[in-house]
C-alpha positions in Angstrom: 100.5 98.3 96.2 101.4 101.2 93.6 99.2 103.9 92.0 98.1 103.1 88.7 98.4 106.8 88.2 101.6 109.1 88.3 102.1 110.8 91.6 101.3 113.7 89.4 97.7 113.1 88.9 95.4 111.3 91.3 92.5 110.7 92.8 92.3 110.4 96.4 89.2 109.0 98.6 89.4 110.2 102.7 87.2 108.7 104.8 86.5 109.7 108.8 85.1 106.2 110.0 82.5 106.2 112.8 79.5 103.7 113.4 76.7 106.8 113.9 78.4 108.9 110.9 81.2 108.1 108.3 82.4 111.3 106.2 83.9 110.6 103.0 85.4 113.3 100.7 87.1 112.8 97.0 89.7 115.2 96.1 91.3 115.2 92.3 95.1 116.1 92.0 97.5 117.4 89.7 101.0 118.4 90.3 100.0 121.5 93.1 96.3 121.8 92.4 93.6 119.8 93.6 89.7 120.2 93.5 87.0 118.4 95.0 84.9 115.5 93.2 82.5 114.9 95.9 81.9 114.5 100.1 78.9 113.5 101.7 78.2 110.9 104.9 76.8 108.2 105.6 74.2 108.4 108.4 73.7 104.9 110.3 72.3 105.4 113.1 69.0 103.8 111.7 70.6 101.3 112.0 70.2 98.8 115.2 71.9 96.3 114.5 76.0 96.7 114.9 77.2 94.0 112.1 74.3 95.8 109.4 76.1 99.1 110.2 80.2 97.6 109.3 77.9 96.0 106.2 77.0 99.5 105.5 80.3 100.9 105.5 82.1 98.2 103.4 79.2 98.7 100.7 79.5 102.2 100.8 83.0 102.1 100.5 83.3 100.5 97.5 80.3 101.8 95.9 82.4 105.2 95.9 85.7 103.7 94.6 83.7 101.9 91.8 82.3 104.8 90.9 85.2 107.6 91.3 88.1 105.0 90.5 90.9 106.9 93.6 94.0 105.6 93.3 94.6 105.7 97.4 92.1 106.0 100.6 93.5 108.1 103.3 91.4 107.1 106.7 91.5 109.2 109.9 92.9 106.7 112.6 90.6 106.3 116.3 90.9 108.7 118.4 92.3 107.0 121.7 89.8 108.5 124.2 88.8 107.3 127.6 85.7 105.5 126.4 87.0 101.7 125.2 83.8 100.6 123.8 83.8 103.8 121.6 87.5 103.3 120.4 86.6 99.7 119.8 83.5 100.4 117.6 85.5 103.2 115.7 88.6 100.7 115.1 86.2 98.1 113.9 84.6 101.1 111.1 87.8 102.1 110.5 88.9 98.6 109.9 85.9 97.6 107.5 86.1 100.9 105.3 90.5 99.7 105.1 89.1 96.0 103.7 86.8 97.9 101.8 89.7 99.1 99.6 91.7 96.6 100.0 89.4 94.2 98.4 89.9 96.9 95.4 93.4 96.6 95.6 94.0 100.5 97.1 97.1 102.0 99.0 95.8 102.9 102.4 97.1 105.2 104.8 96.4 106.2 108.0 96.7 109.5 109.8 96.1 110.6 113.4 93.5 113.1 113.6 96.1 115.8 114.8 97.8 115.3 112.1 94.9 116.1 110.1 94.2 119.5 111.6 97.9 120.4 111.3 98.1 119.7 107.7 94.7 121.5 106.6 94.8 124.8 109.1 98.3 124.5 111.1 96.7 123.9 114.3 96.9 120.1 115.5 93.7 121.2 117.7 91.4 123.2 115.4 88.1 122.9 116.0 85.7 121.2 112.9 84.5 124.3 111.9 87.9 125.8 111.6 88.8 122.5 109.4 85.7 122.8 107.4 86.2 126.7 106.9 90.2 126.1 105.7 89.1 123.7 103.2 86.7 125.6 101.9 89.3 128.6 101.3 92.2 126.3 99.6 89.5 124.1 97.5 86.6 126.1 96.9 83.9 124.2 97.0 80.3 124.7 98.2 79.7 123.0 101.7 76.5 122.1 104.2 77.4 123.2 107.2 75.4 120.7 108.9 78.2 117.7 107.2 81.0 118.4 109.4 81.9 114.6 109.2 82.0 115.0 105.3 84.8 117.9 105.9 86.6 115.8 108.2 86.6 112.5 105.5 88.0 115.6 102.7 90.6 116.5 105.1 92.0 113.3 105.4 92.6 113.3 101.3 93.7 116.6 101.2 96.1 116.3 104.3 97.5 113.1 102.2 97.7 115.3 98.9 99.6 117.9 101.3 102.0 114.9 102.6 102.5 113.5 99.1 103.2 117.3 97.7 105.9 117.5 100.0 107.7 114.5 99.0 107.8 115.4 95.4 108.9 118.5 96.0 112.3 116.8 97.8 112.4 114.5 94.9 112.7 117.6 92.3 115.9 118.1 94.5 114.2 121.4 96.9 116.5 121.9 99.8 115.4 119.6 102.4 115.2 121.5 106.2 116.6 118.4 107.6 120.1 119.0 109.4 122.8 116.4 108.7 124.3 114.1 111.4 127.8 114.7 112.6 130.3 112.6 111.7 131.7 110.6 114.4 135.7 111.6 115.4 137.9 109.0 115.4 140.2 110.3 118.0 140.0 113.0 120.7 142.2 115.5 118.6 139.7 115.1 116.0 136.7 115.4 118.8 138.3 118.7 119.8 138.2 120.2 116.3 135.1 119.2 115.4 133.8 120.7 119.1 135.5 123.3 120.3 132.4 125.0 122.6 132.1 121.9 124.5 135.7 122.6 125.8 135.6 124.7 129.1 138.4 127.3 129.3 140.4 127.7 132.3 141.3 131.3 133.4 
């Protein structure tokens, strides 16, 4: 599905899915800037019953895109740990917050969570704080310390802004750090030419 928006300006919802605590976080871009429109969490575990808690989510879910209008949701995929019944239940939040946006016809994409880290503080295995603490330097914006979650939902918008940013920038024509494949020789004369340190000398 495409934006309704240019890639210029957007809005982007990033949610960190989990059936005790799901962070969300907003984040409003244009062209290099972007600025927060809101985080928070939603706390479930008052909630004993597993299927009211995925109810939760979905509502809550679209209760914020109804009400902030993002053009994508960004969602921090499960972390695969050694605990199954934990992944399951995280893959099931994570999967009821994606049909949440679905249903309002969003673009969703998924990032690992070291992927995250990388993209907010250049450490794949930061630590929330040092997450929470990055943000709060490149958006400034005024933070609860005790909503780590909420960070975590804002860094998966902002790592997709970061993601997105980049792209552009190739599009503009920027030089791209990717290195070009060889072209294949088509004959050994050729092969030598094109390799000549692969050749060992003889004294």
């Amino acid at each position: 599905m495409i934006s309704n928006k240019t890639l210029k300006e957007r809005i982007i919802l990033g949610i960190d899915p989990g059936t005790t605590v799901m962070g969300y976080g907003i984040i409003h871009t244009t062209g290099k800037q972007a600025e927060v429109l809101t985080l928070g969490v939603l706390k479930l575990d008052k909630y004993a019953d597993y299927a009211l808690k995925l109810k939760k989510i979905f509502e809550r879910t679209v209760g914020l895109i109804d009400e902030f209008h993002p053009d994508e949701l960004a969602i921090e995929a499960p972390f695969f740990g050694k605990n199954v019944q934990s992944m399951l239940k995280l893959g099931r939040a994570q999967g009821v917050a994606i049909a949440a946006a679905m249903s309002r016809e969003l673009m969703v994409v998924e990032y690992a969570p070291k992927k995250i880290k990388l993209a907010v503080t250049g450490n794949g295995n930061a630590s929330k704080e040092q997450v929470a603490e990055m943000l709060q330097k490149q958006l400034k914006f005024d933070f609860d310390k005790q909503y780590y979650d909420a960070t975590d939902g804002l860094a998966a918008a902002y790592c997709h802004f970061t993601q997105n940013h980049a792209i552009q920038m190739l599009d503009k024509g920027k030089p791209n750090t990717k290195i070009p494949a060889k072209k294949k020789a088509s004959s050994w004369e050729a092969f030598v030419n094109q390799n000549p340190d692969k050749l060992k000398k003889k004294i």
